[in-house]
C-alpha positions in Angstrom: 120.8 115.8 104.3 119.8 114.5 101.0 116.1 113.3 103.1 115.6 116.8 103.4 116.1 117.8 99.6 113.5 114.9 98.9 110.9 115.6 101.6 111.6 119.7 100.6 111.1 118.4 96.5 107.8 117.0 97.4 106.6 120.1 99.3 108.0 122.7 96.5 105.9 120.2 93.8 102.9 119.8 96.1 102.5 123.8 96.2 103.0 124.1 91.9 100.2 121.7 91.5 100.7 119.5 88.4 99.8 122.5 85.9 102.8 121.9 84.1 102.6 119.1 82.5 98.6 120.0 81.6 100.9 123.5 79.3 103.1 121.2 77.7 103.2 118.4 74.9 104.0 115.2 75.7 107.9 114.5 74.2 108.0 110.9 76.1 106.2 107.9 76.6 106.3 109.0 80.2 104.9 112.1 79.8 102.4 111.1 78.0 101.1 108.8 80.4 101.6 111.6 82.9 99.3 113.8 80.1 96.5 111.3 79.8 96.5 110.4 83.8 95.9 114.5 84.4 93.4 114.5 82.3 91.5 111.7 84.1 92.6 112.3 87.8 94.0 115.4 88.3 95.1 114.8 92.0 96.8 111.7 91.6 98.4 112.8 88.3 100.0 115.8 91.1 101.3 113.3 93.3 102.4 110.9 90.4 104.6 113.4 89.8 105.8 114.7 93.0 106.8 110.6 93.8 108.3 110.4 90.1 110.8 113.5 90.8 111.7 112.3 94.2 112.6 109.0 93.4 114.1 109.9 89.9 116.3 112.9 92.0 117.4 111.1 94.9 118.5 107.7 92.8 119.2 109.8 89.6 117.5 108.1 87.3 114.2 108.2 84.9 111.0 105.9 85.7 109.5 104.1 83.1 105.5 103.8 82.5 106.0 100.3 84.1 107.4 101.6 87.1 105.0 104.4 87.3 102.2 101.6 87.1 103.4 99.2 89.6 101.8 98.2 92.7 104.4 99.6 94.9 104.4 103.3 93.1 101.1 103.5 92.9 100.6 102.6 96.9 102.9 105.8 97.7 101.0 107.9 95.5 97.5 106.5 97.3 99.0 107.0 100.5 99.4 111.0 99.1 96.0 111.1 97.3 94.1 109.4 100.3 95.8 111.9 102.9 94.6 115.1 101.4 91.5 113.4 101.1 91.1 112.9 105.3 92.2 116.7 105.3 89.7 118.1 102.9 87.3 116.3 104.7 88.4 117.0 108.3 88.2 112.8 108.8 91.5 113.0 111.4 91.0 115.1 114.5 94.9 116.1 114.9 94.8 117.6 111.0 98.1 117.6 109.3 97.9 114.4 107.3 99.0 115.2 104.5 102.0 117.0 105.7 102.5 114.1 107.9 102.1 111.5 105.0 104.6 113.6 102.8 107.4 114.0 105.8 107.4 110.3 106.6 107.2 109.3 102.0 110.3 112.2 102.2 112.1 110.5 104.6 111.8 106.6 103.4 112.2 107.1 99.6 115.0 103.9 98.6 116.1 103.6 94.8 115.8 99.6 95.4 112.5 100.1 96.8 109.4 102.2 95.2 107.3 100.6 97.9 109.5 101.7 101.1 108.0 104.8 101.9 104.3 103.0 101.7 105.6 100.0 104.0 107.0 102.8 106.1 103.6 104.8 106.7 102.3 101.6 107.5 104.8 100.5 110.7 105.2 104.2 111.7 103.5 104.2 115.0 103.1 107.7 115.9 101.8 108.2 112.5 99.3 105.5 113.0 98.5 106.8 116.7 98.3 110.4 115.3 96.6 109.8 112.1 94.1 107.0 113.4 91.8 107.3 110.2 93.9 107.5 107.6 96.3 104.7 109.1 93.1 102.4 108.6 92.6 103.4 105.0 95.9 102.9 104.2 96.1 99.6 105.5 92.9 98.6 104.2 94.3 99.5 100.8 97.7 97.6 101.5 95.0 94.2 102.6 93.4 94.5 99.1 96.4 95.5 97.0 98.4 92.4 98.5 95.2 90.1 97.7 95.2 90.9 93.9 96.8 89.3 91.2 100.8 90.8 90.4 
């Protein structure tokens, strides 16, 4: 039950847009980050926060800048930034990636784990059968991001 208040979170914050935080002044470190990252990215600033409010509802706590910035948050929010991507630009035949991407991110969010629901579109394999394009992005992105420095 509580999967389907997180994957229904992220669709109810995925249809506001981020336009929220662009009307309000910053009254935390955190949202000031948020502030500044919507100014420069607008789309990943929207799914920064749609991962940041499922995570901090489902283990009922608040995400610091650091957390926000790690490797493992910022793979979820690629995943979500790189699947409306393939859909704006029709790159996966069987459409639907971004829905797709945001039912399986719903579904795998783990309060000891801000990468799980990354790891998790990477071994799904009717996600990776369906989504053929985007699977090779993402684990393209997963190749380079394990190659870097911590």
């Amino acid at each position: 039950m509580k999967n389907k208040k997180v994957i229904t979170l992220i669709m109810a914050v995925a249809a506001s847009g981020s336009s929220v935080y662009a009307a309000t002044l910053p009254t935390s470190e955190v949202d000031a980050y948020i502030l500044a990252m919507n100014t420069m990215s607008p789309i990943t600033a929207k799914y920064t926060i749609q991962y940041k409010q499922a995570v901090e509802q489902k283990c009922n706590t608040a995400l610091s800048v650091e957390q926000l910035n790690s490797k493992a948050f910022t793979n979820v929010v690629q995943a979500m930034v790189s699947s409306e991507t393939v859909d704006r630009m029709g790159l996966d035949a069987a459409g639907g990636s971004l829905q797709d991407t945001l039912s399986v991110i719903g579904k795998n969010v783990k309060c000891s784990d801000l990468n799980a629901p990354f790891k998790a579109l990477l071994d799904d394999k009717d996600f990776t059968r369906k989504h053929q394009h985007l699977s090779k992005v993402l684990h393209t992105w997963d190749e380079v991001v394990s190659q870097s420095k911590p």
